[in-house]
N, C-alpha and C positions, 0 to 999 in steps of 0.2 A: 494565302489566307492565314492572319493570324489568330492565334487560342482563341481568342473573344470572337472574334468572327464565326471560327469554326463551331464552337458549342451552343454560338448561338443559334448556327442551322441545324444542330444534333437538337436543340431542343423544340424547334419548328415544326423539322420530321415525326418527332414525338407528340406532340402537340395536337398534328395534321391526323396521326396514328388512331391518337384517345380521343379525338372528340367526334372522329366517324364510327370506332368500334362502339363508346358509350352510347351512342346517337340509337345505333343497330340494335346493341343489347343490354344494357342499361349497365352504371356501374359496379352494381356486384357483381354482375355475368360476367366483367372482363376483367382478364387476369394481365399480368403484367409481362408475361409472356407474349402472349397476345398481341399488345400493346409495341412491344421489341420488334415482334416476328413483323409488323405489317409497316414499322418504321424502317425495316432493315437494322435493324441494330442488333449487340447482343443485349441480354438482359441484364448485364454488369452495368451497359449502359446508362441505361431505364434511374436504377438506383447511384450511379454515380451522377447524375444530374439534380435527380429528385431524390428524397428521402424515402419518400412512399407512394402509393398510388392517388391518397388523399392530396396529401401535397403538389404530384403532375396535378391533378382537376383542381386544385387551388389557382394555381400557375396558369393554367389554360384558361379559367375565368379571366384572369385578370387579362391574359392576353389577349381573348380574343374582345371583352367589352376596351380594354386599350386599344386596339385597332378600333373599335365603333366609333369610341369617342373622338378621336382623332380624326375621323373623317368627319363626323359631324362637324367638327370645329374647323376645319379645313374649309369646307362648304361654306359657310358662316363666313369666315375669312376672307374666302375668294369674292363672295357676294358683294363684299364691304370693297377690296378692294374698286373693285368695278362701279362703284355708287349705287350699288342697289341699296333698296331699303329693308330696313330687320323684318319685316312680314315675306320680302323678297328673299330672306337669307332663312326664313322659317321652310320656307316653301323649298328651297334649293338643302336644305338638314332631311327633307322627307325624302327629295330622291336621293340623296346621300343613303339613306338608311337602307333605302329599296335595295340600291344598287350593292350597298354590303349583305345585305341577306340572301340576294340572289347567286354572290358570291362562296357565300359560307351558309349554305343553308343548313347543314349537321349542326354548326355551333349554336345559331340562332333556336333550332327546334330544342337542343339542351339548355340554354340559357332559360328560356322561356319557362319549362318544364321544372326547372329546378327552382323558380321565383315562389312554385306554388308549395313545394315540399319550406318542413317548417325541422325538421331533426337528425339536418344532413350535420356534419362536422364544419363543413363551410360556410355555414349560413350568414355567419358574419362576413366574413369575405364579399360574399355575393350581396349583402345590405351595402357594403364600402363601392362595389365596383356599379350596382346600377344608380347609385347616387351620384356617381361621376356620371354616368350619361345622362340624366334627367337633369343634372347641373346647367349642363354644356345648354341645353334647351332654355332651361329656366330663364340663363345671362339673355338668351336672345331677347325674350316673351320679356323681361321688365325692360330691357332697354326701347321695345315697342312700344309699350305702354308707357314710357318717361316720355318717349318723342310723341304722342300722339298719333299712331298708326292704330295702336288699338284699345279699346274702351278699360275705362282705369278698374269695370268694376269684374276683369277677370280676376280668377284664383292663381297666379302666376306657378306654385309651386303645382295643386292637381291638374292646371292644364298640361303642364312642362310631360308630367308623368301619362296624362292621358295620351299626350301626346305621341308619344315614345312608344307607348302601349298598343297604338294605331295603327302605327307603322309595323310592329312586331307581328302582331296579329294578322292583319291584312296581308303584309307578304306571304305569312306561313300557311296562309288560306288559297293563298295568287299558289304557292310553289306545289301545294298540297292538290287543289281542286281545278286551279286553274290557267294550269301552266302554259296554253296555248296565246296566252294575252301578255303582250310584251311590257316592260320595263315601263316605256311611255304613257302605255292605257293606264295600267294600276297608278304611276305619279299623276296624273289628269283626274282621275278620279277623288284620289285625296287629298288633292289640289283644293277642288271642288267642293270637297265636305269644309276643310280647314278655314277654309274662304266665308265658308257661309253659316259658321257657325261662331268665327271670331271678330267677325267685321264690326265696327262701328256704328254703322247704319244700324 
């Protein structure tokens, strides 16, 4: 494994570490200690990566909505490859979304949570990184509306974001209240709203 390689799993572990302790006990409660002891590292580590604690949760924003993003647009991609159509590739970004929160639900319940705080240090960061996802949405919803799938007189940018905000929500409701109902019911369901709330007809 070379350097790059390897630091980039040192900061994985790290990553993996802060966004379940923050998740637990919010960011001031956790120390960077903390943070070390449950990545397996020492705390020289912690600081030879990051500068500071602010900086790891800068870093883990961006990583963990770079992973969203990328699966969204992946979705999207594969949709395309196969001939579906962009309401086909809207609806294949929702289980996308599902399936990554079900995956990372610690990150999702932080990311969320921190949307509504307005006096953190990263605020900006976090304005940069969920504009990348809501982007990724947006491309699909105009190009639907260029082709005539869906009616021209949507809001392309508040759908894009409502969007996005449906799927956040709704998982974290499925993971929080309702966990006995599989991956498929919750996509069928917001299937179902998505459908009959953007249709043409």
């Amino acid at each position: 494994m070379d350097t790059s390689t390897r630091r980039q799993a040192t900061r994985t572990k790290l990553y993996e570490a802060a966004v379940t302790l923050i998740a637990e006990k919010g960011f001031s409660a956790t120390t960077v200690d903390e943070i070390a002891e449950r990545a397996g590292v020492a705390k020289g580590t912690v600081y030879y990566n990051f500068a500071s604690k602010t900086e790891l949760f800068e870093e883990l924003l961006r990583h963990g909505v770079g992973l969203l993003t990328a699966s969204l647009q992946r979705a999207a991609d594969e949709t395309a490859a196969r001939g579906g159509s962009r309401v086909d590739a809207l609806d294949a970004m929702i289980r996308a979304g599902l399936g990554f929160i079900e995956r990372y639900p610690s990150f999702t319940q932080l990311y969320v949570a921190e949307l509504w705080r307005t006096n953190r240090a990263w605020q900006s960061t976090l304005m940069v990184v969920r504009q990348q996802v809501v982007a990724v949405v947006e491309n699909v919803l105009r190009e639907a509306v260029e082709r005539g799938e869906l009616t021209e007189e949507i809001d392309v940018q508040l759908t894009a974001a409502a969007l996005v905000g449906m799927v956040l929500v709704a998982a974290l409701d499925w993971q929080a209240f309702q966990p006995e109902r599989s991956l498929d019911d919750v996509h069928a369901a917001l299937t179902r709203l998505f459908q009959g709330r953007l249709s043409r007809d």
